[in-house]
C-alpha positions in Angstrom: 105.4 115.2 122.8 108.0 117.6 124.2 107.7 121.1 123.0 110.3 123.2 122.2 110.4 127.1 120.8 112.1 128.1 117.5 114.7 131.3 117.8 112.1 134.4 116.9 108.9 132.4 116.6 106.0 132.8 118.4 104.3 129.1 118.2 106.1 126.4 120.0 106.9 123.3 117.7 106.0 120.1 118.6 109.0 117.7 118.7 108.3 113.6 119.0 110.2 112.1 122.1 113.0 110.3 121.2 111.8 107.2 122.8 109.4 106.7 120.1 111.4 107.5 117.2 114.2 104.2 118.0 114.2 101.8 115.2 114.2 98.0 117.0 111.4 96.4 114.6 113.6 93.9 111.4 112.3 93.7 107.8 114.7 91.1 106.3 114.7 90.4 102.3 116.0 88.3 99.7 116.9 89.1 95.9 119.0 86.8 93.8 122.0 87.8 91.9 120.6 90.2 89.1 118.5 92.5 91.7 121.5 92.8 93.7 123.9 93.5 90.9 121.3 96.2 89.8 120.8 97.5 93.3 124.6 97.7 93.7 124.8 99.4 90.3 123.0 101.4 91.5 124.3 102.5 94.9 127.5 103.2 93.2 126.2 105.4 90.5 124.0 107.6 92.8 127.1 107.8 95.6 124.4 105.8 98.3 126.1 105.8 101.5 123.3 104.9 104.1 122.1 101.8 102.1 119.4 101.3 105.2 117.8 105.1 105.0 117.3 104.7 101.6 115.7 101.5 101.4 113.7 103.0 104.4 112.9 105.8 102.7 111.9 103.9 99.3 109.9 102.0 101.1 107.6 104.4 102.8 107.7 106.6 99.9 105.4 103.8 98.2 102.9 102.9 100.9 102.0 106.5 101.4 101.3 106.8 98.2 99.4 103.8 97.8 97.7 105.1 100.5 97.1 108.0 99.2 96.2 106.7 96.1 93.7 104.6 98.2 91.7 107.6 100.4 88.4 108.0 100.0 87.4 111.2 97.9 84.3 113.4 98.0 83.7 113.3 94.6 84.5 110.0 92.5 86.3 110.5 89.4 83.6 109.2 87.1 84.1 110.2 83.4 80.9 110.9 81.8 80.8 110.8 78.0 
């Protein structure tokens, strides 16, 4: 990772290398009419313009919380009655 220093700051900030961040890997997907009228509907109400980013960013939004959902804990969350 490339470090680089932020104006009046002491720590240097790690930035990723470019390289790393390209997006070449394809997730293809099918819905039928209704979930693309909905998904359309929706686009247009909310003014989405990057139709990827958001899918992308719907999408990870849930599997880190799954996973997150899904750590391990110290203590379990055991009711006792």
């Amino acid at each position: 990772m490339a470090e680089k220093k932020k104006k009046n700051s002491k720590k240097p900030v790690k930035v990723p290398d470019r390289k790393k961040l390209v997006r070449d890997q394809r997730i293809n997907i099918a819905l039928n009419d209704a979930e693309m009228r909905a998904l359309q509907r929706y686009f247009e109400k909310y003014k989405i313009t990057n139709k990827a980013k958001f899918c992308r960013e719907l999408i990870m939004l849930e599997v880190l919380r799954k996973f997150e959902a899904d750590a391990p804990t110290l203590f379990d969350n055991v009711e006792e009655p």
